[in-house]
C-alpha positions as CSV (number, residue, x, y, z in Angstrom):
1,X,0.0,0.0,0.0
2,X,1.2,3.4,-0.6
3,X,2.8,4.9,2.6
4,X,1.8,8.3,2.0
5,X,-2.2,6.6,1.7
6,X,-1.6,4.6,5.2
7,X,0.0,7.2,7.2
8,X,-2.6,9.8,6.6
9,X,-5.3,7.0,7.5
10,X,-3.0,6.5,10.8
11,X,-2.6,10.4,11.4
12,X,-6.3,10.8,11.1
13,X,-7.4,8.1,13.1
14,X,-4.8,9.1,16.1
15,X,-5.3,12.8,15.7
16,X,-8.0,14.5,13.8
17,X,-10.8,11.8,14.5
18,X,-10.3,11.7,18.2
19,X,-11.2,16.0,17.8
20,X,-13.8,15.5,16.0
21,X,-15.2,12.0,17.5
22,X,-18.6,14.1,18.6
23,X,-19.5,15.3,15.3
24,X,-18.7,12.3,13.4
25,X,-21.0,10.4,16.2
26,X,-23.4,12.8,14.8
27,X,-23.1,12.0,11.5
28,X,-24.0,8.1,12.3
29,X,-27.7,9.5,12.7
30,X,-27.7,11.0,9.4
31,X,-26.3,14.0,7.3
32,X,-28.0,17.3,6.8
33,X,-26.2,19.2,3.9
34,X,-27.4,22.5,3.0
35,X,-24.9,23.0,0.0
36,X,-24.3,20.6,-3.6
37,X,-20.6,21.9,-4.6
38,X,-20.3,20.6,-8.4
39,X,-16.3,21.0,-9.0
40,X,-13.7,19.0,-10.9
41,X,-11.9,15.9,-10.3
42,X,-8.9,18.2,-10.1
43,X,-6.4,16.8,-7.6
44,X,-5.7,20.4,-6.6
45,X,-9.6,21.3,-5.5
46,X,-11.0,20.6,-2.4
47,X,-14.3,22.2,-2.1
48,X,-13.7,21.3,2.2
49,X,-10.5,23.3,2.5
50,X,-11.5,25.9,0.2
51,X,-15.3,27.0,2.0
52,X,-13.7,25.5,5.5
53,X,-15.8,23.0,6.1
54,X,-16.5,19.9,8.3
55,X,-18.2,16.7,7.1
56,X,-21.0,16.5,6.7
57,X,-21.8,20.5,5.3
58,X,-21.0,19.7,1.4
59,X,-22.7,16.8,-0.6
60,X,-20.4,17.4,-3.6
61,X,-20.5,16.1,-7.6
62,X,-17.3,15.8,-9.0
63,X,-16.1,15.3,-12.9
64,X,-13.1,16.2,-15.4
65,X,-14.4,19.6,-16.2
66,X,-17.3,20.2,-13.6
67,X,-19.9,19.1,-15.9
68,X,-23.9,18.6,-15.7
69,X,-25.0,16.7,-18.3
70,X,-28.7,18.4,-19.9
71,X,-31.7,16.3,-19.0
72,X,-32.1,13.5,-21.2
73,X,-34.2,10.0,-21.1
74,X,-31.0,8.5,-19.8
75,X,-30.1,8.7,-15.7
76,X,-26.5,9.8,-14.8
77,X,-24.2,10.0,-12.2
78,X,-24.7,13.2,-12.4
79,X,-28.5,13.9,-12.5
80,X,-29.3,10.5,-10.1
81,X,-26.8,12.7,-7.4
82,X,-28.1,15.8,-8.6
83,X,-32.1,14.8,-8.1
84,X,-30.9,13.6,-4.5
85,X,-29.1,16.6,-3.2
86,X,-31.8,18.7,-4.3
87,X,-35.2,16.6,-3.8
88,X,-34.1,14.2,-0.3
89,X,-31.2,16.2,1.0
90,X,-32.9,19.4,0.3
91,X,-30.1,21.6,-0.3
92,X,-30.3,25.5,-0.1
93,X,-27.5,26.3,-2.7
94,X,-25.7,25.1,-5.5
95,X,-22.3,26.0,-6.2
96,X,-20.5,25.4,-9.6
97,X,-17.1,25.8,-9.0
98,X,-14.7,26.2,-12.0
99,X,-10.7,26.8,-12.2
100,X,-7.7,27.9,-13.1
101,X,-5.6,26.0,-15.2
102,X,-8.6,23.5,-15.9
103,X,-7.0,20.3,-18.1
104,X,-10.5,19.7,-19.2
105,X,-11.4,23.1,-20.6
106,X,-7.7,23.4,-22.5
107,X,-8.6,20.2,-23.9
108,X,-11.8,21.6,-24.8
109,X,-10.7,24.5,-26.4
110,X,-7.3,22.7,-28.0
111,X,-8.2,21.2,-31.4
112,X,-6.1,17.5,-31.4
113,X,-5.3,17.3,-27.9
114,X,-7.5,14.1,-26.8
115,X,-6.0,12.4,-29.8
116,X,-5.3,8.9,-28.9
117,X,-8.3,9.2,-26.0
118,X,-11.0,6.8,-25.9
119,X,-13.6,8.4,-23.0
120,X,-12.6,11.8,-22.9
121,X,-13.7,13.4,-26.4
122,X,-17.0,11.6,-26.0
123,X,-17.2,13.2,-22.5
124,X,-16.0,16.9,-23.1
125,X,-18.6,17.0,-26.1
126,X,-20.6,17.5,-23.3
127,X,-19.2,20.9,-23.3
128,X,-19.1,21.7,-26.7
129,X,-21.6,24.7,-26.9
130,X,-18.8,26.2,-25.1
131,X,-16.1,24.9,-27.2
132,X,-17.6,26.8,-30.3
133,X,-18.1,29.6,-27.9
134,X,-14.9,30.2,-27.1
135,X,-12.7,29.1,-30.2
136,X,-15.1,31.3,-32.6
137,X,-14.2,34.4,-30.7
138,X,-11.0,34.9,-32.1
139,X,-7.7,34.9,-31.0
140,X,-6.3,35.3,-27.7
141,X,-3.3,36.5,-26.1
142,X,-1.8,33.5,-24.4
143,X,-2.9,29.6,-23.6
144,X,-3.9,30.6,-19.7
145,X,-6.2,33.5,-21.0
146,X,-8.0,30.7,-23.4
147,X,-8.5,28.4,-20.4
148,X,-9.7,30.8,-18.0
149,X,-12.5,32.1,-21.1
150,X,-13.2,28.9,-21.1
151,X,-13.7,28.0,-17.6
152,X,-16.1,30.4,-16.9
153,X,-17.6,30.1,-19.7
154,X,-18.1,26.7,-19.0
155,X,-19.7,27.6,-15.6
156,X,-22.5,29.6,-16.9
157,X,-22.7,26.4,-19.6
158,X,-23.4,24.2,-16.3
159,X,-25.5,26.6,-14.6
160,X,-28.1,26.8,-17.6
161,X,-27.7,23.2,-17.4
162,X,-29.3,22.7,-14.1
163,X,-32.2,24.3,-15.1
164,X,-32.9,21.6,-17.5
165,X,-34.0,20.1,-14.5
166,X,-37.4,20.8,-13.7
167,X,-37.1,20.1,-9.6
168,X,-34.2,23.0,-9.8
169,X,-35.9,25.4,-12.4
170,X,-39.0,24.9,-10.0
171,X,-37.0,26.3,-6.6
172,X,-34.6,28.3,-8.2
173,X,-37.5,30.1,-9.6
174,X,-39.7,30.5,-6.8
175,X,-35.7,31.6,-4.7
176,X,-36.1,28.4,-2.4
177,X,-32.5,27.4,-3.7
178,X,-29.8,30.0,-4.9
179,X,-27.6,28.7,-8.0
180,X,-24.0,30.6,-7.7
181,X,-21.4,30.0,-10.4
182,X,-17.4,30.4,-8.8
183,X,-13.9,30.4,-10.5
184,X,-11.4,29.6,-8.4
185,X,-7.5,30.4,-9.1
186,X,-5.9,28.0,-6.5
187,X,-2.1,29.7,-6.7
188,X,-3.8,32.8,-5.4
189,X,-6.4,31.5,-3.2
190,X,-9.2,33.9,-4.9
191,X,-12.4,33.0,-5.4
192,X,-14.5,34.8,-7.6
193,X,-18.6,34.5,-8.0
194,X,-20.6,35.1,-11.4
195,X,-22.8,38.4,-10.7
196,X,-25.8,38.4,-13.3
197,X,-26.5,42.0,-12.5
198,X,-23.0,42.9,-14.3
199,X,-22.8,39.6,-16.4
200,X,-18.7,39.2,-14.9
201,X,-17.4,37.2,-12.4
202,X,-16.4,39.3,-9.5
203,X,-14.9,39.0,-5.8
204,X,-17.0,37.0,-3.6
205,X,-17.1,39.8,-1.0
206,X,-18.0,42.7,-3.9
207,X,-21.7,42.7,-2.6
208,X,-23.0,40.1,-5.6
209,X,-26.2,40.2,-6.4
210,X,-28.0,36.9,-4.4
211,X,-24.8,35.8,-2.2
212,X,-26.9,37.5,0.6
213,X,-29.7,35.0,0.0
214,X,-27.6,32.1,1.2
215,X,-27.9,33.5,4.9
216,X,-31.9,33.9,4.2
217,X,-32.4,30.5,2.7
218,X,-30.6,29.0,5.2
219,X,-32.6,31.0,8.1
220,X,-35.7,29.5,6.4
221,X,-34.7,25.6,6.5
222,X,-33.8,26.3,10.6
C-alpha cells in the first residue's frame, strides 16, 4: 500500500478523529447538507478546504471539467446525485465551481489534444456549446487566457444546465434554492462569483447580487 495513503489514514485516526469523535458520532444519525458543490476531479480542489468546512456540510458532484449533463431520457451520475441533493437532501444552494488551469477546458478548447483518447472526447462534447463559444471568438493573447475564457464560460454552460432540471428550475424560480457560479484560481487563493447583475465574475465579497440570500435560505430551512 502506498505509505503516503496509510499514514494519513494513521494520522487521522490518532489525531484528527479523536477532535472530531462528537461530530462524526453525529453523523452516524444521518447528514443534513445545505450546500451541492459541483467541481472537478482536479487533484488540486477541495471544495472542504476551500469553504472551511466539516463533514458533513458539502454533498459534492465531481467530474473532469465540472460538468452537468442536460436532462435527457437517460439517468446519470450526475443527474441520479443531482435529483438527490436537491429533492431528499434538500439543499439550499448550488455551487458550480470552476478553475484555473482546468485540463478539461484546454482540452476543450485545444483542437487534437484528446488524440489517442478513448472516453474523454466523447465526455468533453458535453461541453461543446462552449467549445464553439470560445474558439469562434478569435484569437487570444496566451494559452492561460483561453483556459480561464473557457472556464467560466463553462460555468455559466453548467449553470443553464441545471435548469434543465425541472425540480431546480422549479425552486430556483420560486428563490427556495440559490444557483451561484465560482472560478477559483488555487495559486492565489481567490475566489470569484458570477454576478448576473453585471454579467462578470467578480470577488466574492464585492456585494453580488443573491450571495446575501444564502444566509436567508438557510434561516428559512432552521
Amino acid at each position: 500500500m502506498p505509505s503516503k495513503l496509510v499514514e494519513g489514514v494513521r494520522r487521522f485516526q490518532q489525531s484528527v478523529f479523536p477532535q472530531k469523535q462528537a461530530l462524526f458520532s453525529e453523523l452516524g444519525h444521518g447528514q443534513h447538507p445545505r450546500f451541492l458543490v459541483i467541481t472537478c476531479s482536479d487533484s488540486r480542489i477541495d471544495p472542504s478546504l476551500i469553504t472551511s468546512t466539516d463533514p458533513g456540510d458539502l454533498f459534492v458532484i465531481r467530474n473532469a471539467g465540472n460538468l452537468i449533463p442536460p436532462k435527457s431520457d437517460r439517468p446519470t451520475g450526475e443527474s441520479a446525485t443531482l435529483e438527490y441533493a436537491v429533492r431528499v437532501l434538500k439543499v439550499k444552494v448550488i455551487v458550480v465551481c470552476g478553475h484555473a488551469q482546468c485540463g478539461a477546458m484546454d482540452a476543450l478548447t485545444k483542437p487534437g489534444s484528446t488524440d489517442g483518447l478513448e472516453e474523454v472526447p466523447g465526455w468533453l462534447d458535453l461541453a461543446a456549446d462552449v467549445r464553439e463559444e470560445v474558439l469562434g471568438g478569435g484569437a487570444f493573447g496566451s494559452d492561460a487566457e483561453r483556459v480561464e475564457t473557457a472556464v467560466k464560460r463553462n460555468v455559466l454552460q453548467q449553470l443553464k444546465n441545471l435548469e434543465t432540471y425541472g425540480f431546480v428550475k422549479e425552486l430556483h424560480h420560486a428563490h427556495k434554492i440559490l444557483l451561484m457560479g465560482w472560478y477559483y484560481n488555487f495559486a492565489e487563493g481567490k475566489v470569484e462569483c458570477y454576478d448576473p447583475t453585471v454579467d462578470a465574475f467578480r470577488d466574492l465579497y464585492d456585494g453580488i447580487a443573491g450571495v446575501e440570500q444564502t444566509e436567508a435560505l438557510e434561516e428559512d430551512d432552521s
